[in-house]
C-alpha positions as CSV (number, residue, x, y, z in Angstrom):
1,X,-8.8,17.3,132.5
2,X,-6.7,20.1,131.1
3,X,-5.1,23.1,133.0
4,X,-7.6,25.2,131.7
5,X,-10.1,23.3,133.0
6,X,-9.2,22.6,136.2
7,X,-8.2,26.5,136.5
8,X,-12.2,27.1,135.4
9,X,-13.0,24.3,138.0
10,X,-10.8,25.2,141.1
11,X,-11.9,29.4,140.6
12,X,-15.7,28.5,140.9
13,X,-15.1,26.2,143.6
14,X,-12.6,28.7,145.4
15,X,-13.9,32.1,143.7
16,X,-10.6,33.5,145.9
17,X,-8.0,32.5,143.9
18,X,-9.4,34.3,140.5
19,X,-6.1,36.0,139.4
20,X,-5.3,39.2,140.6
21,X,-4.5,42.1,139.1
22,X,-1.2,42.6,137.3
23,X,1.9,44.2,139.0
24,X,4.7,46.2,137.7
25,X,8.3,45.5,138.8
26,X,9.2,48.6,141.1
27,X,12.7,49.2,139.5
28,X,13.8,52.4,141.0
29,X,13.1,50.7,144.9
30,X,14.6,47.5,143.6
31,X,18.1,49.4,142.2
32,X,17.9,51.5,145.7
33,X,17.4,47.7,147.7
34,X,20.0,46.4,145.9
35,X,23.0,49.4,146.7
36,X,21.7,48.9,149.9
37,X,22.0,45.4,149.9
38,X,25.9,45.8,148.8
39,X,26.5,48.3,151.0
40,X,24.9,47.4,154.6
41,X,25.5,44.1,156.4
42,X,23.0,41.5,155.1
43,X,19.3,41.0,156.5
44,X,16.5,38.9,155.7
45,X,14.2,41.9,155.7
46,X,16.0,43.6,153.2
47,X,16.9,41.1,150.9
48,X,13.2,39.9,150.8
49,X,11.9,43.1,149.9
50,X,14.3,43.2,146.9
51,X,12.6,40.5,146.1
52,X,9.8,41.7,146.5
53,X,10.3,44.4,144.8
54,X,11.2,42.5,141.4
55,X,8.3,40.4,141.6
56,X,6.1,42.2,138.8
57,X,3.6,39.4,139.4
58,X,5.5,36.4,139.5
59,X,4.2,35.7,142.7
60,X,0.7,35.5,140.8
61,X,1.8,33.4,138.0
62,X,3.7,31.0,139.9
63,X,0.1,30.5,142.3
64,X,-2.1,30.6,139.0
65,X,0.4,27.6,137.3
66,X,0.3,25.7,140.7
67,X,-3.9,25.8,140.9
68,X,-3.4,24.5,137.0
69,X,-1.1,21.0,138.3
70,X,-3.1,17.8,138.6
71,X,-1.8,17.6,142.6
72,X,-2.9,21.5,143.7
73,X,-6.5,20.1,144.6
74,X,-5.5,17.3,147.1
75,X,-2.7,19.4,148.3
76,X,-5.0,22.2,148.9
77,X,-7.6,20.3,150.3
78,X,-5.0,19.2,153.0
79,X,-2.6,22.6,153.2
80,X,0.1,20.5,155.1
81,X,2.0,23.1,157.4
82,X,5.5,21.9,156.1
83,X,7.2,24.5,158.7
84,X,5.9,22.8,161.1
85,X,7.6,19.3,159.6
86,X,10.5,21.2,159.1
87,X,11.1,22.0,162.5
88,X,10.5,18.9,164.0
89,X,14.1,17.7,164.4
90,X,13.6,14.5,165.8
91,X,11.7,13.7,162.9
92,X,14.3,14.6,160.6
93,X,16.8,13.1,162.8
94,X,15.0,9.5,162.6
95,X,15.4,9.9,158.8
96,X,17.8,7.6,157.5
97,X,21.5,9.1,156.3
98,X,21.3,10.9,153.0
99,X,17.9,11.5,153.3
100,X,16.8,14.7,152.3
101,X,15.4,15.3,155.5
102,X,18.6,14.4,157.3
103,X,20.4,16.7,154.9
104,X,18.0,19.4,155.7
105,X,18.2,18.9,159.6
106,X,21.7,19.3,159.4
107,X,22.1,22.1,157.0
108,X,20.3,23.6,159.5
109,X,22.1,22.9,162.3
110,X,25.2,23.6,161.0
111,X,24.1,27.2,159.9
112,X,21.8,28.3,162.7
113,X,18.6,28.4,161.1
114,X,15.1,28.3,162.5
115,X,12.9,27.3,159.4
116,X,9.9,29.3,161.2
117,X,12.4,32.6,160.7
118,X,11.5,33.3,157.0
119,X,7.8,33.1,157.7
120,X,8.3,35.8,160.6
121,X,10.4,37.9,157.5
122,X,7.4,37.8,156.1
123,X,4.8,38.8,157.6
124,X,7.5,41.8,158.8
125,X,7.3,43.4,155.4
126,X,4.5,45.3,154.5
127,X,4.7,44.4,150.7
128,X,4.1,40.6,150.8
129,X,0.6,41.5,152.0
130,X,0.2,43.4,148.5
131,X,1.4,39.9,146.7
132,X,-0.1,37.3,149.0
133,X,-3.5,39.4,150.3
134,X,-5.8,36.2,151.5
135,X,-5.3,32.8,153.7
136,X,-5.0,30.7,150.7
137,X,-2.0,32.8,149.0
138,X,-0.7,33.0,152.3
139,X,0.0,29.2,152.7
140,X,1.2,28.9,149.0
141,X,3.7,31.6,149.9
142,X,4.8,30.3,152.9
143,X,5.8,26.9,151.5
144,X,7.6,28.3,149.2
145,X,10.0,30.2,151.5
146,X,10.5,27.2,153.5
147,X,10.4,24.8,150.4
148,X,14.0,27.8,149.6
149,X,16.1,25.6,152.0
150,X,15.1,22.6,151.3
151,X,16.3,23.7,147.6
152,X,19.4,24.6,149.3
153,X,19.9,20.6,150.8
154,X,18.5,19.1,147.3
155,X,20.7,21.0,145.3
156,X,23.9,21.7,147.2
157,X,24.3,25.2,147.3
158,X,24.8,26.8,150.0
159,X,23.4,29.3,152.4
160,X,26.3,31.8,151.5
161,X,26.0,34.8,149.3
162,X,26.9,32.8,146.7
163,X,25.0,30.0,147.1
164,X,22.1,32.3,147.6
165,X,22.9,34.1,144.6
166,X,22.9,30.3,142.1
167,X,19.9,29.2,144.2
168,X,17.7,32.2,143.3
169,X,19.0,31.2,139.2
170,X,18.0,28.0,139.9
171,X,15.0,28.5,141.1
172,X,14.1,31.3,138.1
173,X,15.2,28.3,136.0
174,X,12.7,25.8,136.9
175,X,9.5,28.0,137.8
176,X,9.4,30.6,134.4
177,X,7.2,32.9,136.3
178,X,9.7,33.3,138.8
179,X,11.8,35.8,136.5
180,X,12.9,37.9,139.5
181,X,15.6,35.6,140.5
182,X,17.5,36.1,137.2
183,X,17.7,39.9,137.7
184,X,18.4,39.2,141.8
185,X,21.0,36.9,140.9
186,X,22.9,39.3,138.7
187,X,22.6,42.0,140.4
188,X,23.8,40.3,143.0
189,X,26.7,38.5,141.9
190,X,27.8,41.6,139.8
191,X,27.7,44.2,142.3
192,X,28.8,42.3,145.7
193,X,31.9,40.1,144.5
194,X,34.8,42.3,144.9
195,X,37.2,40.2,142.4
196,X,39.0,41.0,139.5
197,X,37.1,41.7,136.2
198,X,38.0,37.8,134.6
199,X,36.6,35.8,138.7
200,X,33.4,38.1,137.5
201,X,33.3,36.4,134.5
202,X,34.0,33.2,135.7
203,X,31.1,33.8,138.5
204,X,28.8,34.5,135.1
205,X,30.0,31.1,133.3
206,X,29.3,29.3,136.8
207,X,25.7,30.7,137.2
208,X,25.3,30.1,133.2
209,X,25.7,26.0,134.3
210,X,23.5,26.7,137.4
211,X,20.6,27.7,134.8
212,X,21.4,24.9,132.4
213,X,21.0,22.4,135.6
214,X,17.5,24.5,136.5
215,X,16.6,24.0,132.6
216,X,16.7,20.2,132.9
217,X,14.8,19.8,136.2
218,X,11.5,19.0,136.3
219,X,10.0,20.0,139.8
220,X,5.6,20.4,139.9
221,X,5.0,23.1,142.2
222,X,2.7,20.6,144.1
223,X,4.9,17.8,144.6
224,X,4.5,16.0,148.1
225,X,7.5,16.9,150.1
226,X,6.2,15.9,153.1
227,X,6.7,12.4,151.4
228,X,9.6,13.1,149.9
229,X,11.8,14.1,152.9
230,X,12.4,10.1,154.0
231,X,13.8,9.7,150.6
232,X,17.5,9.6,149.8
233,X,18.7,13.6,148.2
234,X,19.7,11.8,144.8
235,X,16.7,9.8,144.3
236,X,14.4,12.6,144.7
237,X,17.3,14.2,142.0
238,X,16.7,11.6,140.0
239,X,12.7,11.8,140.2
240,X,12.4,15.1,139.2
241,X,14.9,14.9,136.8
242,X,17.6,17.5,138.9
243,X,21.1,17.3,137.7
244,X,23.8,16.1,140.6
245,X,25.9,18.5,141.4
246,X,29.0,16.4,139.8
247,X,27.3,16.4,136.2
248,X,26.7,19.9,136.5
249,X,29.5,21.8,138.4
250,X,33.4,20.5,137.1
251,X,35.0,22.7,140.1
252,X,32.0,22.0,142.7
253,X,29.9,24.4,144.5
254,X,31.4,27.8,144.6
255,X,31.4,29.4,147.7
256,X,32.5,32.6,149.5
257,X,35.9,32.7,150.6
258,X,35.0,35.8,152.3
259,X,32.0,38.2,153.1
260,X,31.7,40.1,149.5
261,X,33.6,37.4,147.9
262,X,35.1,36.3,145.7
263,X,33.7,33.3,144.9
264,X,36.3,30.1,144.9
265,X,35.6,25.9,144.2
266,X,34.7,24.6,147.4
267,X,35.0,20.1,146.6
268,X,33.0,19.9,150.2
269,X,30.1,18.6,147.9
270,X,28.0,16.2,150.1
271,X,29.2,12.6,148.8
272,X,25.7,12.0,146.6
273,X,26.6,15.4,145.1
């Protein structure tokens, strides 16, 4: 069956996910977010309604191309609550070492982080019911923000600013629809890192080899992570065709040395890395 016809099949079975509307990128709210953004301590909230606010329908697209993969209908028929996977530690912790599970669990841990906290973001901002309006968008919305850190554990980068920052490139990378992240990213890494003019540049070459690595990788928005979190972080690499973090990066992950940068070679790379 072809992704035309399975879109044809899957609206008449499910007349709610006919496409909706188009929608504009907001660019004078998302220039205002993002001085705000440099110039406030970092929240959630905030930086989620950047996002937001760069969507211009990516949202859309991104639901549209998942209805279109051969494994949207089983994993609709199912809608697995991965949060609630995700924050069953003992779970993860029975994982064996290297897993991506275990990776996540401790990534966690080490930063602080309740997976259920991005869902509660959410639903705080009034816009994401303008992108996601009904149950079904909901859920596909919802694993995606979770589905965020578990990007962070598969592909190294961390939960920093500047990990955030390669993350959402990354992410823009793999998903085309998902075009917000390139201008977040940007944005981002050229108006909080207070560095010379030449660690700018070097931040720009870095996040040039974090879009090459999304480029290459081959992730369907419907693949089974439920059944993927046992697995070890490289083979799941390896089956969807994701870089490690040594054939990409020659200096590492960069990281913050500081709030606001600027950005310096951290070689803390997790040993499948």
């Amino acid at each position: 069956m072809t992704s035309m016809a399975r879109h044809l099949d899957i609206h008449e079975e499910l007349p709610q996910t006919a496409p909706l509307p188009p929608r504009a990128i907001q660019w004078r709210k998302a220039f205002r977010l993002a001085k705000e953004l440099t110039e406030k301590p970092f929240t959630a909230e905030l930086s989620y309604e950047l996002i937001l606010s760069l969507d211009g329908g990516a949202t859309e697209r991104m639901f549209q191309d998942f209805l279109a993969e051969p494994g949207a209908r089983a994993l609709i028929q199912k809608r697995p609550d991965l949060a609630a996977t995700l924050s069953d530690l003992d779970l993860l912790g029975s994982m064996p070492e290297g897993s991506l599970g275990r990776t996540y669990k401790e990534m966690t841990e080490r930063d602080g982080y309740a997976v259920n906290g991005i869902i509660h973001v959410m639903k705080a901002v009034p816009t994401f019911q303008e992108v996601a309006p009904d149950p079904l968008r909901q859920w596909f919305s919802f694993r995606g923000a979770v589905l965020h850190d578990v990007a962070h554990a598969l592909t190294g980068y961390g939960r920093d600013l500047a990990g955030e920052v390669a993350l959402g490139l990354y992410l823009a990378a793999v998903y085309p629809p998902y075009r917000s992240g390139v201008v977040y990213s940007f944005i981002t890494a050229l108006a909080s890192v207070t560095a010379p003019q030449d660690q700018k540049l070097r931040n720009l070459s870095y996040l040039r080899d974090v879009w090459i690595r999304g480029r290459r990788s081959r992730i369907p928005l419907s693949a089974p992570w439920e059944d993927l979190l046992p697995l070890q972080v490289e083979e799941v690499c390896r089956m969807y065709q994701v870089p490690l973090v040594r054939e990409t990066h020659a200096e590492g992950i960069l990281r913050d040395a500081f709030e606001k940068g600027p950005w310096i070679p951290s070689f803390k790379a997790q040993s499948w890395a």
